[in-house]
NUDREN-989267 format. One line per 10 residues: number of its first residue (from 1); for each residue x, y, z of N, C-alpha, C, O. Coordinates in steps of 0.001 Angstrom, whole numbers, m for minus. Atoms other than C-alpha are relative to their C-alpha. Example, Ala and Ser with C-alpha at 12.3 -4.5 7.8 and 13.67 -1.06 7.14 Angstrom:
1> 890 m1190 0 12300 m4500 7800 900 1200 0 1936 1181 665; m820 m1190 m60 13670 m1060 7140 m770 1090 730 m261 2198 899
! end
This chain:
1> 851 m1192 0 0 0 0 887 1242 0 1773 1496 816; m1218 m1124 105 1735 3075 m1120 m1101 1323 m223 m2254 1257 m649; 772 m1274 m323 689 6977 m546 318 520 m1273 1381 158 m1779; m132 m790 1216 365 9118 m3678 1354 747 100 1962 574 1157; m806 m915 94 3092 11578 m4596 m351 1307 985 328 1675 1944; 425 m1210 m805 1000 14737 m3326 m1444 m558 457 m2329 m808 m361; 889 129 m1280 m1498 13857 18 m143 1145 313 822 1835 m16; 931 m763 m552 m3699 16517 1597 m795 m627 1055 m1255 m1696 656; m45 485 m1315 m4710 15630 4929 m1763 826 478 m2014 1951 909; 1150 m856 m427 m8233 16519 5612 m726 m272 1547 m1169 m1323 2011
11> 486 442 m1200 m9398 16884 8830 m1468 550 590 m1760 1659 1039; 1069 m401 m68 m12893 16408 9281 m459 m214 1292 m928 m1288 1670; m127 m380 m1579 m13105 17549 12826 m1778 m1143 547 m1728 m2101 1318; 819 m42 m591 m16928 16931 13330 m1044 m1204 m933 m2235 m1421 m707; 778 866 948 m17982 14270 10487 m1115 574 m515 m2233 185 m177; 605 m938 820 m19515 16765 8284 41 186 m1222 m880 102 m2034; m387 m699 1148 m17566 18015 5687 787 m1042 m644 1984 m806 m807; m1301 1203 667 m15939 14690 3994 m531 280 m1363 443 606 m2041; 338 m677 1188 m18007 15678 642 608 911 m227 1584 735 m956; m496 m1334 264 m17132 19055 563 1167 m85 m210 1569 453 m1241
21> m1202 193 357 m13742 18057 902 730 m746 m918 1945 m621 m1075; m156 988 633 m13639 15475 m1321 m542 555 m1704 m488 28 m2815; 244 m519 1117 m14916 17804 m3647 1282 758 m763 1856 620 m1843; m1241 m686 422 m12260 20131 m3661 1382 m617 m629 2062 m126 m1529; m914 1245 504 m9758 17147 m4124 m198 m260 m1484 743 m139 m2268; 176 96 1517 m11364 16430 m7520 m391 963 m601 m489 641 m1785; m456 m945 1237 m11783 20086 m9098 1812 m390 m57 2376 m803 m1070; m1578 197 609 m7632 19780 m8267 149 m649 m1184 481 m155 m2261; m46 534 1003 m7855 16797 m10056 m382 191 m1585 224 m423 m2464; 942 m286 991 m10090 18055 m12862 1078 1184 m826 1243 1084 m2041
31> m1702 m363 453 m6609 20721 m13322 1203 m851 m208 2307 m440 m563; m1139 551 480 m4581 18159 m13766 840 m574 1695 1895 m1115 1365; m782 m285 m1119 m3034 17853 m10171 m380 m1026 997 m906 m595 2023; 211 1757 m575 m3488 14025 m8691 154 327 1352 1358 467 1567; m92 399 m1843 m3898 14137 m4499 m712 m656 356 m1911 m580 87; 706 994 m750 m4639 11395 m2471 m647 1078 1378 m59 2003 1939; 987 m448 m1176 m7321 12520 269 592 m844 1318 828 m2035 1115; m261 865 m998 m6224 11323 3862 m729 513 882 m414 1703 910; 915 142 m718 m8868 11449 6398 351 160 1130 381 m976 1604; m1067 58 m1283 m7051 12510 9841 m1064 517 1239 m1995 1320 1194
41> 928 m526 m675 m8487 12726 12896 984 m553 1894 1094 m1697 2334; m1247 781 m1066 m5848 12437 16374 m1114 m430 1272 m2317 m186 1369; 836 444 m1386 m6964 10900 19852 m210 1131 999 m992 1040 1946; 571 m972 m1036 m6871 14263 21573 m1592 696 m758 m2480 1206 m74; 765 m808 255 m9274 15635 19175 m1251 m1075 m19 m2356 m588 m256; 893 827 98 m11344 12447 19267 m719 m195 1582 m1853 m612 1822; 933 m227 m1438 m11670 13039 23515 m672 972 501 m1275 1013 1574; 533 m1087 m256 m12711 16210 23140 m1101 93 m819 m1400 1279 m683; 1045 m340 297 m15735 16117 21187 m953 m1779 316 m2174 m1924 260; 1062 1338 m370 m16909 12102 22127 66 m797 m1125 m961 m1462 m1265
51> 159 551 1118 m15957 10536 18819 785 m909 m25 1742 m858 748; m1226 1305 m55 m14106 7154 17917 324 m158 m1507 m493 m89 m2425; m182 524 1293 m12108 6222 15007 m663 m74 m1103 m581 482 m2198; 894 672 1104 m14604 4390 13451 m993 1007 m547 m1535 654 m1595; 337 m833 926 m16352 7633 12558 419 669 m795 m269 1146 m1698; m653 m479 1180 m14141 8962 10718 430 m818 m1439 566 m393 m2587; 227 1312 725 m13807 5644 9062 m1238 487 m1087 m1156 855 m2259; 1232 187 807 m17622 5760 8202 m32 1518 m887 m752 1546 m1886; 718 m1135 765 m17664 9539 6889 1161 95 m1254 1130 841 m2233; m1337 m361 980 m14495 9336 4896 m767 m1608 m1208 m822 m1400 m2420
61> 910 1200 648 m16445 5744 3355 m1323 936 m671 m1585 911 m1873; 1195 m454 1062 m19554 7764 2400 541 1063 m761 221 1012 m1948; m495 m726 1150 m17708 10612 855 77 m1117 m1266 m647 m1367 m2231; m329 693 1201 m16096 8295 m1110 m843 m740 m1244 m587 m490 m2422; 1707 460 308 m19611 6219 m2276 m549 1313 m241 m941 1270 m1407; 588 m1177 825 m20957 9703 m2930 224 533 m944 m678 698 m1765; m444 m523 836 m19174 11164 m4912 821 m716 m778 1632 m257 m1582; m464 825 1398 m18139 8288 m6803 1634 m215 m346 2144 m562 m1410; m1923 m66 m168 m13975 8458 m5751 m239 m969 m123 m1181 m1635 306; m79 1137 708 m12558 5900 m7752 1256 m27 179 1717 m1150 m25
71> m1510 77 m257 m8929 6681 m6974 432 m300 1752 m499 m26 2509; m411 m34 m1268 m6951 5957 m3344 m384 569 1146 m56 1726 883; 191 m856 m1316 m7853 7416 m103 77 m756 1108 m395 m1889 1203; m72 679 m1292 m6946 6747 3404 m490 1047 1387 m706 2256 1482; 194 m152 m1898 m7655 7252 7277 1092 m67 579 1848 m1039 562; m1267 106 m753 m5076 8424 9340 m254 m265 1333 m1388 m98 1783; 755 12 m1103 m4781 7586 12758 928 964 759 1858 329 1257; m369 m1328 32 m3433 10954 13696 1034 397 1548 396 644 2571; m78 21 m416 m853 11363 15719 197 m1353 1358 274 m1105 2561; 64 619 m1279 m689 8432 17922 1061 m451 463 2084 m55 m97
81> m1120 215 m840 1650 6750 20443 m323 m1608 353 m1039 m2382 m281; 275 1411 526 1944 3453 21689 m1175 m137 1545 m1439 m1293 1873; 1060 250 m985 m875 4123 25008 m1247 223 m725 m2235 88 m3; 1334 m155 117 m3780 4899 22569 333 m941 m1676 m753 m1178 m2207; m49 683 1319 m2573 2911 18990 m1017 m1309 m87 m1437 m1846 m1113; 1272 1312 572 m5137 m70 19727 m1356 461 m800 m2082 m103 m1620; 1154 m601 102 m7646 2588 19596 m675 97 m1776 m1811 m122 m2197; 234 222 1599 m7219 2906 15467 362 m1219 m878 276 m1206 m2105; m783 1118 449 m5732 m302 14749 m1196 m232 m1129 m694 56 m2216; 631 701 86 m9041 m1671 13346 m773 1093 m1696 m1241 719 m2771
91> 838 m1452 1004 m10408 2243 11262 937 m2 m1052 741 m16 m2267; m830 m690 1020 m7171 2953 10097 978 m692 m1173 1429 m1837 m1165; m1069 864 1052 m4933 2442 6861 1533 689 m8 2579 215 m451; m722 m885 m534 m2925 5292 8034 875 109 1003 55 616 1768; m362 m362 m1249 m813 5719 10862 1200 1120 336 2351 699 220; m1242 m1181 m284 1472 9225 11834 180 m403 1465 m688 m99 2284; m1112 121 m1592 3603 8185 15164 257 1180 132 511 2173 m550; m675 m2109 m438 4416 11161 16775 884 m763 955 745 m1774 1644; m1609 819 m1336 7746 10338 18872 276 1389 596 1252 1241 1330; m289 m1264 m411 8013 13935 19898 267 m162 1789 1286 227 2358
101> m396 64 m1056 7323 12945 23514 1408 m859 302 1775 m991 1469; m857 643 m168 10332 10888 22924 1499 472 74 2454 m85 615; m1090 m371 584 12858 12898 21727 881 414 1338 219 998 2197; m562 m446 m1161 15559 13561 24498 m308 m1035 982 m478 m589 2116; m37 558 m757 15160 10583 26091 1481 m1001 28 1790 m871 m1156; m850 530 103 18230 8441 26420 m43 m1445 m259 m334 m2077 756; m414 1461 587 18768 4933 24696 1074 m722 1175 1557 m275 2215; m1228 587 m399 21202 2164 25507 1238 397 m141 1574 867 m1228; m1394 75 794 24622 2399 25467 424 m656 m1033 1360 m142 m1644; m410 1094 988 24864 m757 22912 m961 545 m1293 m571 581 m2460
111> 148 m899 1431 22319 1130 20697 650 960 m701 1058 888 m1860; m823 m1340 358 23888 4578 20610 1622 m546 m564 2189 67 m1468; m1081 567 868 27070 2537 19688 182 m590 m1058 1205 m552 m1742; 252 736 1486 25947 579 16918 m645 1270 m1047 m178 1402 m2178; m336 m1162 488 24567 3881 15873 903 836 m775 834 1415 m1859; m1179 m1204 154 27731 5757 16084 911 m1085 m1335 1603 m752 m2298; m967 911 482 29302 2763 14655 m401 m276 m2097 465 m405 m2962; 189 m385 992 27186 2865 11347 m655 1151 m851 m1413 1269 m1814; m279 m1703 600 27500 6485 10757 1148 592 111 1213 1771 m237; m1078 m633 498 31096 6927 10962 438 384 m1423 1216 1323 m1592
121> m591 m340 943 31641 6945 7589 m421 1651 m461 262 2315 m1242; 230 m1340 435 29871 10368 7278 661 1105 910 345 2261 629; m1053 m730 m729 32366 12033 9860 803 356 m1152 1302 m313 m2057; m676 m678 1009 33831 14902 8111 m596 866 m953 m1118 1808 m357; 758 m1177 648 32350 17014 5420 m1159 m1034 m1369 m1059 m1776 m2346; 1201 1241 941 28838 15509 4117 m348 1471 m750 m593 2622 m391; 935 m824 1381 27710 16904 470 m1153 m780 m159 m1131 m2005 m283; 1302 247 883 23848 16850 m570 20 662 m850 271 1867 m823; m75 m909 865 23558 17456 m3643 m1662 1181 382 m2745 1089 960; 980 m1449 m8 21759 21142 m4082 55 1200 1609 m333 2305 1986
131> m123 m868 m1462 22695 22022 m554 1373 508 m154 2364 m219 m224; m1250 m238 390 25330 24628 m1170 787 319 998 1904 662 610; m446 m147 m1373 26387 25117 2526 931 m1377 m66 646 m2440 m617; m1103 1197 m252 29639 22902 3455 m746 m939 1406 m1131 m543 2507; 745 1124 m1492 28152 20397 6153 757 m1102 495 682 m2302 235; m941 1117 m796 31006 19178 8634 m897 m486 1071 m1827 55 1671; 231 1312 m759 30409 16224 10535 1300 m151 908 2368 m14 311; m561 394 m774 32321 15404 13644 m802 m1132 713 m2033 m1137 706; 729 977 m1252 31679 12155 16340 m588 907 703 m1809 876 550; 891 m234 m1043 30673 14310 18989 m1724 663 m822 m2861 577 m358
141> 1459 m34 211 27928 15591 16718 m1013 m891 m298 m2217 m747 m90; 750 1378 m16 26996 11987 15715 m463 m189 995 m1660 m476 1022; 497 581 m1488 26908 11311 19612 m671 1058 648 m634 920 1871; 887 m199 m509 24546 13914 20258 m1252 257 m609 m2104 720 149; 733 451 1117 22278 13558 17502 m306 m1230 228 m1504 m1169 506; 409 1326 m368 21938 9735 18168 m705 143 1985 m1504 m609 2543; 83 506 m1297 21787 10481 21956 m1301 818 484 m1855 723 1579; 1202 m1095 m49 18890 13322 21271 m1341 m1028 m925 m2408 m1073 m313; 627 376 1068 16947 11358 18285 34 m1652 m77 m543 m2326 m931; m106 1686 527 17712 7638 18521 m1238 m688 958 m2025 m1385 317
151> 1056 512 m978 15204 6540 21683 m958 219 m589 m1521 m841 m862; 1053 m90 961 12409 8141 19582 m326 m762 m1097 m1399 m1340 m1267; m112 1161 1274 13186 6229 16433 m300 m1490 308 m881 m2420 m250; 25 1999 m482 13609 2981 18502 m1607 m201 912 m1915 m1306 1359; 1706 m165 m730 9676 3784 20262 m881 1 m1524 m1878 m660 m1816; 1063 m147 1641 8363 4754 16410 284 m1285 m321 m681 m1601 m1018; m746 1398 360 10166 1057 15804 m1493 m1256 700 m2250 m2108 233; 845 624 m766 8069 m307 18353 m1251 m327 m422 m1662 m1427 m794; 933 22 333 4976 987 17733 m565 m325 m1625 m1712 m450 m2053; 302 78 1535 5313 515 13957 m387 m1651 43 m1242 m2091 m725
161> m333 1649 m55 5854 m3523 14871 m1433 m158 537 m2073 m1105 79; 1240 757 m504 2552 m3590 16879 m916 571 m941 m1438 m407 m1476; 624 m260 1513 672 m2033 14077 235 m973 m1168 m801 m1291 m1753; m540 978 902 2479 m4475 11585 m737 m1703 573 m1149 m2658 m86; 351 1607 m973 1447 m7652 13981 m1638 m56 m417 m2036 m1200 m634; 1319 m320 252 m2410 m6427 13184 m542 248 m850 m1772 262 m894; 92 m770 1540 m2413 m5183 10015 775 m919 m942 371 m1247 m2057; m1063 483 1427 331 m6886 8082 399 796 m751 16 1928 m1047; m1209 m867 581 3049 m6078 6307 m91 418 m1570 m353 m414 m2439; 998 m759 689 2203 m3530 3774 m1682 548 m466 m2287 1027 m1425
171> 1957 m333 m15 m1642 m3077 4654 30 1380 314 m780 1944 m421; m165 m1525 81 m981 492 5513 1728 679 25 2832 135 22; m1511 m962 465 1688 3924 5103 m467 272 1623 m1438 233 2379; m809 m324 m1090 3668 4865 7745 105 1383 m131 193 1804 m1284; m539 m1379 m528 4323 8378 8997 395 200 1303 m291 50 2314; m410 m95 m1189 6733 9158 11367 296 1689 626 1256 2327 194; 22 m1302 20 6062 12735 13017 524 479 1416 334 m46 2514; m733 m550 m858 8033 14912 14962 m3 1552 479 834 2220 1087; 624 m1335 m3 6287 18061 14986 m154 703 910 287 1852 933; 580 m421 m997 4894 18649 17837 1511 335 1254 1611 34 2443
181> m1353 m947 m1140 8304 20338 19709 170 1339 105 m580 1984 m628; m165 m825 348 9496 23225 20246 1347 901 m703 1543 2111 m807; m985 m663 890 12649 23559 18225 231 m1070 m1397 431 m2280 m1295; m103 599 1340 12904 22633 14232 1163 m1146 210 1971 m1130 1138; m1197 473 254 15215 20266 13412 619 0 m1125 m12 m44 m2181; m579 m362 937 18255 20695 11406 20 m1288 m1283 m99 m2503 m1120; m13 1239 1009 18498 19002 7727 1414 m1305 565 1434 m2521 372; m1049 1351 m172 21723 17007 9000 m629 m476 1279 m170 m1565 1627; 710 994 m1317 19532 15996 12344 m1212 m982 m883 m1633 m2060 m462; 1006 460 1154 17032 14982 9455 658 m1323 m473 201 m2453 m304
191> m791 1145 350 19633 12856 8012 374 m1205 368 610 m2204 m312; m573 927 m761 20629 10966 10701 m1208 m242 1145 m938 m724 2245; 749 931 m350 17212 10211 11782 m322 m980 m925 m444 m2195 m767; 184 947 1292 16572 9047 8480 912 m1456 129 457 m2596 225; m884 970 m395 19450 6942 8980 m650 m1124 1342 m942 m2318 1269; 722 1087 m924 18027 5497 12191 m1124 m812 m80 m1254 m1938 399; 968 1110 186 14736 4546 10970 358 m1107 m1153 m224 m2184 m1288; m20 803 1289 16097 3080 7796 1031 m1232 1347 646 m2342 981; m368 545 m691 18349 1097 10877 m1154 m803 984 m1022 m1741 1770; 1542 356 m1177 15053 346 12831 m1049 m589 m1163 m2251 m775 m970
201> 1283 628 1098 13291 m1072 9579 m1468 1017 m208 m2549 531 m542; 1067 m668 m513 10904 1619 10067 m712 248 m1839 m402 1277 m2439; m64 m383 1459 9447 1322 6175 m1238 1879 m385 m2084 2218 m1213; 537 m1648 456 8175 5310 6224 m53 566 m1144 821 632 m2009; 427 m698 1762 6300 7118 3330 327 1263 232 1247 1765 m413; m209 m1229 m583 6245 10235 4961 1024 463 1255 1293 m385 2106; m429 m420 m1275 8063 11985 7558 m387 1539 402 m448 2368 m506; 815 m1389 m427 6643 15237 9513 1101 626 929 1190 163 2066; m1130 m620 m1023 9747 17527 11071 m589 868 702 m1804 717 568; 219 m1332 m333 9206 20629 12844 922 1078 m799 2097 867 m1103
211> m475 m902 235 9809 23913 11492 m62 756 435 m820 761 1405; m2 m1196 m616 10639 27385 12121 m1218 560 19 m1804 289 m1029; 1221 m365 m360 7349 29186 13459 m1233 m669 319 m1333 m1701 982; 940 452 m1244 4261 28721 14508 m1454 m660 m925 m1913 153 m1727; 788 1254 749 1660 26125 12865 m1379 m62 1251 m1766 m1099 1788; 1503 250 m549 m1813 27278 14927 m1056 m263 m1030 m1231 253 m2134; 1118 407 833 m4741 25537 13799 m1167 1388 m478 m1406 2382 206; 777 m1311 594 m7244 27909 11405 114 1763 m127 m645 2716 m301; m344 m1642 20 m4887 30977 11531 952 8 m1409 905 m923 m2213; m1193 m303 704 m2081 32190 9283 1229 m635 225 1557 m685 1411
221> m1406 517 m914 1549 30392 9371 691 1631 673 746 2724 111; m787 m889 m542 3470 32515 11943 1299 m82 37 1840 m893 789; m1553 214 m365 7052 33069 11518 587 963 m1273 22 1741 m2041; m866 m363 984 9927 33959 9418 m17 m1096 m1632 375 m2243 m1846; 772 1103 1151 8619 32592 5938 1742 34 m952 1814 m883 m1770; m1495 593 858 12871 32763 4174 199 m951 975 367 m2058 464; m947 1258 m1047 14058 30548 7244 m1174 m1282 m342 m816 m2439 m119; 456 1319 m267 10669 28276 6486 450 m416 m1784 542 m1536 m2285; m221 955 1276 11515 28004 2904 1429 m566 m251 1706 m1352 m1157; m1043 1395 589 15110 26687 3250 m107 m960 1218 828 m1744 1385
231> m336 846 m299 14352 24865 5586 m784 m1441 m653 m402 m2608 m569; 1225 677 962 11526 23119 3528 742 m318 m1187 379 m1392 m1667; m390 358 1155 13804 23160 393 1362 m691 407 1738 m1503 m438; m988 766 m556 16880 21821 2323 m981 m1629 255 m1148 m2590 m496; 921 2021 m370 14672 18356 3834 m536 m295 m888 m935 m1459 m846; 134 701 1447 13740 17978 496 1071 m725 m355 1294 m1932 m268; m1442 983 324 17012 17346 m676 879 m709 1204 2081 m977 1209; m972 753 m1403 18091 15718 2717 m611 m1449 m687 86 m2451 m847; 1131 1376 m322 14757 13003 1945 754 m715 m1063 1171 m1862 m899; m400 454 1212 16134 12726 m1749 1284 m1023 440 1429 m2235 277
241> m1987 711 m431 20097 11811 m375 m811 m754 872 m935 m1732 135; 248 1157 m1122 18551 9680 2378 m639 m1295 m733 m225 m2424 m468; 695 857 735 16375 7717 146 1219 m928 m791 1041 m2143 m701; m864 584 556 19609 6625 m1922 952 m423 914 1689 m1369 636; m1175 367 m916 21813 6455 1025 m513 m1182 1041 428 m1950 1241; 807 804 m643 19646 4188 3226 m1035 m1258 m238 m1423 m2233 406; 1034 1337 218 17271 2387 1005 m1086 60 588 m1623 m951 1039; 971 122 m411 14553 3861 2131 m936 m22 m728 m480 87 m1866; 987 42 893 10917 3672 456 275 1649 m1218 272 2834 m887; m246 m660 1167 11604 5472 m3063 m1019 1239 75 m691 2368 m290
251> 679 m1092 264 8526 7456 m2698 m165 670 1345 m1099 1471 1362; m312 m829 m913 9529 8795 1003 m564 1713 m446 m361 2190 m1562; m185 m1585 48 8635 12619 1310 m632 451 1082 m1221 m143 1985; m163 m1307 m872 8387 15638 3031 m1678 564 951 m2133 1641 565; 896 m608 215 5136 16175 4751 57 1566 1518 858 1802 2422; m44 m1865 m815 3998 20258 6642 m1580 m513 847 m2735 m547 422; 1304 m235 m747 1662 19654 9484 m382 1159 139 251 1776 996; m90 m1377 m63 34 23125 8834 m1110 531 890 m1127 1704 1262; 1138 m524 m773 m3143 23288 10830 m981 569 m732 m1949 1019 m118; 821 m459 998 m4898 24418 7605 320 1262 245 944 1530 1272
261> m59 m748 117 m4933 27527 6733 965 1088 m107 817 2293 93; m1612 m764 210 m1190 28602 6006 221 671 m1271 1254 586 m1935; m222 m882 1515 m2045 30997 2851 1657 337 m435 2190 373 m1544; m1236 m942 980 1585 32577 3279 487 m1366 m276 1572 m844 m22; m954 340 297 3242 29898 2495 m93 m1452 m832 581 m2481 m851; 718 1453 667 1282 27453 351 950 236 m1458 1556 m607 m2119; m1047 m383 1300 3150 29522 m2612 1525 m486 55 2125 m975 m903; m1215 417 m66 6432 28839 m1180 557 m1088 m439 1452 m1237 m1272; m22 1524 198 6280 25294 m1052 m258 m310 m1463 466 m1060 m2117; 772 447 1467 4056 25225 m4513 1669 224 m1257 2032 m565 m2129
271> m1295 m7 790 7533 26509 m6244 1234 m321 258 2110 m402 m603; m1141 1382 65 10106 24548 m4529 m94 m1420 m555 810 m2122 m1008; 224 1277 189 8525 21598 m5137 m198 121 m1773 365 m783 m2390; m577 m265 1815 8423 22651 m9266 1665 153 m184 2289 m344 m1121; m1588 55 554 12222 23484 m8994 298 m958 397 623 m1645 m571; m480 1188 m164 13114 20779 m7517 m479 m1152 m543 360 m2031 m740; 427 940 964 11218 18490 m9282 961 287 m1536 1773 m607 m1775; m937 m420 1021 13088 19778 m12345 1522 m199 344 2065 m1068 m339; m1479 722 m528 16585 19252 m10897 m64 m1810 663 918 m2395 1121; 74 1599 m149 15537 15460 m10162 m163 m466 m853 163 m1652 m802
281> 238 735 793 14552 14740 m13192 924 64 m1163 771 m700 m2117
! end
């Protein structure tokens, strides 16, 4: 089961609007412009209004039967961890891990060494292509990069396995999200998670970083919109080099938890992702 190229994440808060949204999905289409619909709906927002999974299940099912979608669509199960993941096991085809509460926790010593141990070779000065910044590498930054980012990876590991035990292997896409912090992470911390899940088997379609500013639901993005576009056009070309360097799923990419409604910077993205598409191909 594999996720389209370009996903849109609809989140139909109140099991209402899965038409409406499902509409908008196919004028895109009707321009030319293929997105898979994903149906998201997390466990905090599911205790706060009294709702379970399985409705979002059923309204994202009658869109689809209504309006006659004949192409892909999934159910995410938004956000989860490994104290509420039984909860979607059964709705979803979807699943975004959030490891965020994880990050900064400390691993083994025998992990963080096997770690360190297959990422020496990038000690020293790592080139991506398109990234024109020199990007030295030292051990101690391996060893705090693994010792910040690796316990998370090895919990998204986890929870990916008890999802896999229930589901089977390729019955749904993976997303592993890291959003929810409060400081971005850099494209070479990008790298060398990448590295860890592709070490953790973790087979991820997506991955969700944090970026610079502020991602409130139904407002404007807040922030410095040059710092969000390299950092958006940098983890592009981090996903690209990781994908060849790791062996991870070919159609890996980049996704922007935006909270809807991020006008400034829907343009930004809309023309990196044309140039860079053009320098890949």
């Amino acid at each position: 089961m594999q996720i389209g190229k370009y996903s849109f994440g609809l989140g139909d808060r109140f099991g209402q609007q899965g038409k409406a949204q499902l509409r908008a999905v196919m004028k895109a289409a009707e321009k030319g412009i293929d997105i898979t619909p994903v149906w998201n709906k997390s466990n905090r927002e599911h205790s706060i209004i009294h709702s379970e999974p399985s409705d979002t299940r059923t309204e994202a099912d009658m869109a689809v039967k209504e309006c006659r979608w004949e192409k892909p669509y999934f159910v995410d199960a938004d956000h989860i961890n490994m104290s509420n993941v039984e909860r979607f096991i059964d709705s979803s085809d979807f699943f975004t891990i959030d490891v965020a509460d994880y990050i900064g926790k400390e691993t083994t010593k025998e992990s963080l060494n096997y770690f360190m141990e297959k990422n020496l070779k990038y000690v020293g000065q790592l080139n991506i292509p398109g990234i024109q910044e020199k990007i030295k590498i030292s051990k101690d930054d391996l060893y705090r990069i693994g010792s910040r980012f690796l316990y998370a990876v090895e919990k998204a590991a986890e929870i990916y396995n008890v999802i896999e035990t229930r589901k089977g292997k390729g019955n749904f896409v993976t997303e592993v999200s890291m959003d929810e912090v409060e400081n971005p992470q850099t494209p070479i911390e990008m790298f060398f998670i990448l590295s860890a899940i592709s070490m953790h088997r973790i087979p991820a379609q997506t991955i969700a970083p944090k970026f610079t500013g502020r991602f409130n639901k139904g407002v404007d993005y807040a922030g410095d919109i040059n710092q969000f576009r390299k950092e958006f056009e940098e983890d592009i070309l981090v996903i690209d080099y990781a994908i060849k360097e790791f062996g991870l799923p070919e159609n890996l990419k980049l996704s922007v938890h935006s909270g809807s409604d991020k006008f400034s910077i829907y343009p930004v993205m809309g023309e990196l992702i044309k140039n860079i598409i053009k320098v890949f191909m």
